[in-house]
N, C-alpha and C positions, 0 to 999 in steps of 0.2 A: 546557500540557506543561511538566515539572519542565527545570530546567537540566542540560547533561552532567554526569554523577558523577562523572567520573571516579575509582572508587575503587580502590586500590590493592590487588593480588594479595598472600591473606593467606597468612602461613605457618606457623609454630609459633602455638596458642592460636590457633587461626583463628578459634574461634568468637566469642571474646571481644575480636578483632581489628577483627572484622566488624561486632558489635556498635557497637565504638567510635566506629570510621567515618559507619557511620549515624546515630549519636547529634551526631555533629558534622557530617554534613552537613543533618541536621534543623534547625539552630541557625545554621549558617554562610547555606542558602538562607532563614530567615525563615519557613520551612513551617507550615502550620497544619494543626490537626486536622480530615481527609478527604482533603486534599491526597494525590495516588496518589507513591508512589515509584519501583514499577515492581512486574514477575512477580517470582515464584522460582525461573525458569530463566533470565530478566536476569540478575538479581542471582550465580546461582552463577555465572554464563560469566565474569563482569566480574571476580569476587573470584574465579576461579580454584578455586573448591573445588564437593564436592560437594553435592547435596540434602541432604543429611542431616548436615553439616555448616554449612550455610545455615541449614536446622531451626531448628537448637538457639541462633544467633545471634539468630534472629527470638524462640524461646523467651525467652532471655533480655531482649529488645526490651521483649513481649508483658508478661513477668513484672512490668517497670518502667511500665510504662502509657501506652509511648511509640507499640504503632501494633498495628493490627487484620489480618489476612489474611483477605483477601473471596476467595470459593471461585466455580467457575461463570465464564463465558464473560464477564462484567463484571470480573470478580478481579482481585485483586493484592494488594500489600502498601502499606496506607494509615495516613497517621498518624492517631493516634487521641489524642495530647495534646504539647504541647509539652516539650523536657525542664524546664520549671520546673515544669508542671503534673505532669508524672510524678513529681517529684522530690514535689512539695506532695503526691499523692497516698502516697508509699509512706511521709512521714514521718508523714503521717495514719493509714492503716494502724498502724504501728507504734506509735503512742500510743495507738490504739484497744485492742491486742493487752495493752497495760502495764497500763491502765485496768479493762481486765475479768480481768486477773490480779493484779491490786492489787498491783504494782511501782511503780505511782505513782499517788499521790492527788488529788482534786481543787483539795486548797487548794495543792498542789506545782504544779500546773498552772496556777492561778490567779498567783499567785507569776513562775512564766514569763510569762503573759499581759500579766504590769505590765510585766515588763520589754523584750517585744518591741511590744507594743499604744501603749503611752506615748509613746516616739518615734515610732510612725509616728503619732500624730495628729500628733504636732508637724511633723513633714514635711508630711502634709497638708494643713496650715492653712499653710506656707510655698511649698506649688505650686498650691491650690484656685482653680479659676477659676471665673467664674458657672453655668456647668453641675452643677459639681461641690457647689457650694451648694444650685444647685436640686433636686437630687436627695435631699439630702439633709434638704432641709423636707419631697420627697415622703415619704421614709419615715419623719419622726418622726409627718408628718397620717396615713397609714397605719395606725400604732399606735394612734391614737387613739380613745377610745373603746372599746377590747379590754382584754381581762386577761391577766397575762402566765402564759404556756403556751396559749394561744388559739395558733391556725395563724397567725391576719392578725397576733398582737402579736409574734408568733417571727418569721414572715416578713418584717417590717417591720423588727426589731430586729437581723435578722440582715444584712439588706440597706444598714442605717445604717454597721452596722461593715465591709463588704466596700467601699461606698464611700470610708468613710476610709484605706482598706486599699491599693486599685486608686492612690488621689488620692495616696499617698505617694511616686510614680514608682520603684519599682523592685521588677521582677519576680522578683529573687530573695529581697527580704525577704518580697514577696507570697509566695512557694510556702512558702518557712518556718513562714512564720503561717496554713496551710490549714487546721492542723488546730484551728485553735477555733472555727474556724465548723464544720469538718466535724465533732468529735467530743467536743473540751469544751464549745460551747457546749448542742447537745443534751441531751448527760447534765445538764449542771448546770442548767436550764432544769427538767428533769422532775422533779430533785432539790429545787428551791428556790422551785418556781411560787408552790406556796399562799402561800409568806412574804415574798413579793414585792410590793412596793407599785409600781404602775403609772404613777400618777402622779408618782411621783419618779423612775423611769429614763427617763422622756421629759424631767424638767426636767432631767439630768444631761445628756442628749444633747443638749438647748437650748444648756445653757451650752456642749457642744463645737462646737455650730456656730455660736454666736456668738464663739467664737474664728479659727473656721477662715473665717468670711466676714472678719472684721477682720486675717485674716495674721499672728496674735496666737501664734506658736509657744508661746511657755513658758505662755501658759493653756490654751491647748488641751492640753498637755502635762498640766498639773495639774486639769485638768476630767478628763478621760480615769483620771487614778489614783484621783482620787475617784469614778469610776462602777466602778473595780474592786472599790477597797477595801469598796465599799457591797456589791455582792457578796460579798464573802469575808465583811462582817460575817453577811449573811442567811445563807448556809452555814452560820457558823458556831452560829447560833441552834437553824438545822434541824437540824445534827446532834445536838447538843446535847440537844435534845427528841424524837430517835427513840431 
């Protein structure tokens, strides 16, 4: 059972009152995603306004990808992502949206990538503990053996970089950085497969985890721009020759 709400009776801009409140008691109680919050006749009694006022609150909730309303004798209003995970989701969206309206390009994206991707290795390799190691030999032996655009060499390479990513300890660089997993790495992956040599993105992620087992910030740091920049060079090949 969630803790008292106590949430405060809203008045002008209810909706977006309402909204706030819950976004801050999501955050303030630790809540995870399923975790119930309560009905939506709870909720309007406590916040003093009506259903359809409430609505548009939860709309707004719903729009940011902070929480689901389950219908039926089971129902309520349940969380459905944390606000960083919301957050990480809607700036994903939004790059997605740039992307396929060519407001911003890949190598502009990539470009970003160094400059958020880079430090957090280097964070990584300065909080990685033996799990975080270990995980991260499981996904370069994962890759192995596959070509890259293969499902096992994407899902392996993608689960290398979400580890160095989680290992960097903090969840709001994490939601920042969603969307290269969520929507530059795929595009650029489908875009660059064939001219990819597979064997060299696993010795590039060798060299990061031989930084990050050693505590070795500034190489990890400079392993990590070199597995970018080697991207951007193969992009730059590909486009080149379509």
């Amino acid at each position: 059972m969630p803790p008292v709400r106590n949430f405060r009776p809203a008045v002008s801009g209810a909706s977006e009152q309402i909204a706030l409140q819950i976004r801050q008691y999501l955050e303030q109680q630790g809540l995870r995603p399923g975790d119930r919050i309560g009905t939506e006749a709870e909720l309007a009694e406590e916040f003093g306004v009506s259903r359809p006022t409430l609505r548009e609150a939860l709309r707004l909730l719903s729009a940011s990808h902070l929480i689901r309303v389950g219908r039926g004798r089971a129902g309520g209003i349940f969380v459905a992502r944390t606000p960083n995970e919301g957050m990480g989701r809607n700036v994903s969206e939004s790059i997605a949206l740039m992307l396929a309206a060519e407001t911003v390009s890949m190598p502009e994206l990539l470009d970003a990538r160094m400059s958020l991707e880079v430090p957090l290795a280097g964070r990584a390799a300065a909080n990685a503990d033996a799990s975080v190691v270990g995980r991260l030999e499981t996904a370069i032996a994962d890759a192995e053996g596959h070509r890259p655009g293969t499902d096992a060499f994407n899902d392996a390479d993608a689960r290398f970089h979400q580890i160095l990513a989680q290992a960097a300890g903090n969840d709001l660089l994490l939601a920042l950085t969603a969307w290269i997993l969520e929507v530059l790495q795929p595009t650029l992956v489908a875009h660059i497969a064939v001219n990819v040599d597979g064997p060299t993105i696993l010795e590039q992620h060798r060299a990061i985890l031989r930084a990050v087992r050693r505590h070795q910030r500034s190489a990890a740091e400079r392993a990590m721009a070199a597995h970018i920049a080697y991207l951007g060079e193969v992009l730059a090949v590909t486009d080149a020759a379509s």
